[in-house]
C-alpha positions in Angstrom: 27.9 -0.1 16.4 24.9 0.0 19.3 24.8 -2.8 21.4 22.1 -4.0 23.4 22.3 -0.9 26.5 22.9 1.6 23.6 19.6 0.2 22.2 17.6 0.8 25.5 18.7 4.5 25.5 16.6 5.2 22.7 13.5 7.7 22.5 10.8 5.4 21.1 8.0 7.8 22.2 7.1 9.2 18.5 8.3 6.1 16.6 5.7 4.9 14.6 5.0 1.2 14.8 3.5 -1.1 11.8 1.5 -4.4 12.5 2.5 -7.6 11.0 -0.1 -10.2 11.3 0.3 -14.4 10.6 -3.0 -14.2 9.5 -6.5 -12.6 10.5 -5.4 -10.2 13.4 -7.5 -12.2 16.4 -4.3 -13.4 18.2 -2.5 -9.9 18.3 0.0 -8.8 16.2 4.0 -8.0 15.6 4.5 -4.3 15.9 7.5 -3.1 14.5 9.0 0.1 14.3 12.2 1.8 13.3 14.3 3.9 15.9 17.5 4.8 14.7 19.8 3.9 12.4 20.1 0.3 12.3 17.9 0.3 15.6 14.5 -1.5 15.4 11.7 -1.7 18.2 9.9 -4.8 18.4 6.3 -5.1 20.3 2.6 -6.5 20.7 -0.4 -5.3 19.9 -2.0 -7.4 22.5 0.0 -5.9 25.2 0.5 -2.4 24.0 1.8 -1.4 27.5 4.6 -3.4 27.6 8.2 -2.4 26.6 9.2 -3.2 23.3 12.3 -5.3 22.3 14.9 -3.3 21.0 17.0 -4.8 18.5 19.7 -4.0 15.6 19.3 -4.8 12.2 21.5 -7.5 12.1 19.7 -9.4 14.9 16.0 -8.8 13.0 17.8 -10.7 10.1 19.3 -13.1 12.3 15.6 -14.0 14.1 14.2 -14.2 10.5 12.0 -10.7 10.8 11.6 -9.0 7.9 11.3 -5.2 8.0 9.5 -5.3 4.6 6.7 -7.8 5.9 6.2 -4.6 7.3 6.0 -2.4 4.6 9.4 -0.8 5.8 13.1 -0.6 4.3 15.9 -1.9 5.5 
């Protein structure tokens, strides 16, 4: 099972993120994209320099994200 350091050790530089947006994309939006097995990144369109969030599966589900909001499978 990764933990949060294990997560953090991941090459995310060809992961391909997918935008999830609340509404009409003024605001910025979720980015989201798979990095692993059961390994998610998590960013921000409006700050696209920033680190993404790296998370497992199993915290996505507990925050409430959906991976499928972002046309992805779990």
């Amino acid at each position: 099972m990764l933990d949060g350091n294990d997560l953090y050790k991941l090459d995310i530089d060809s992961a391909s993120f997918a935008k999830a947006c609340g509404g009409p994309c003024t605001e910025g939006c979720v980015t989201l994209a798979r990095i692993g097995d059961n390994a998610w990144a998590l960013g921000d369109s409006k700050r696209p320099d920033a680190e993404p969030l790296r998370f497992t599966t199993e915290e996505l589900d507990s925050a409430g994200i959906d991976p499928t909001r972002f046309g992805m499978s779990v």
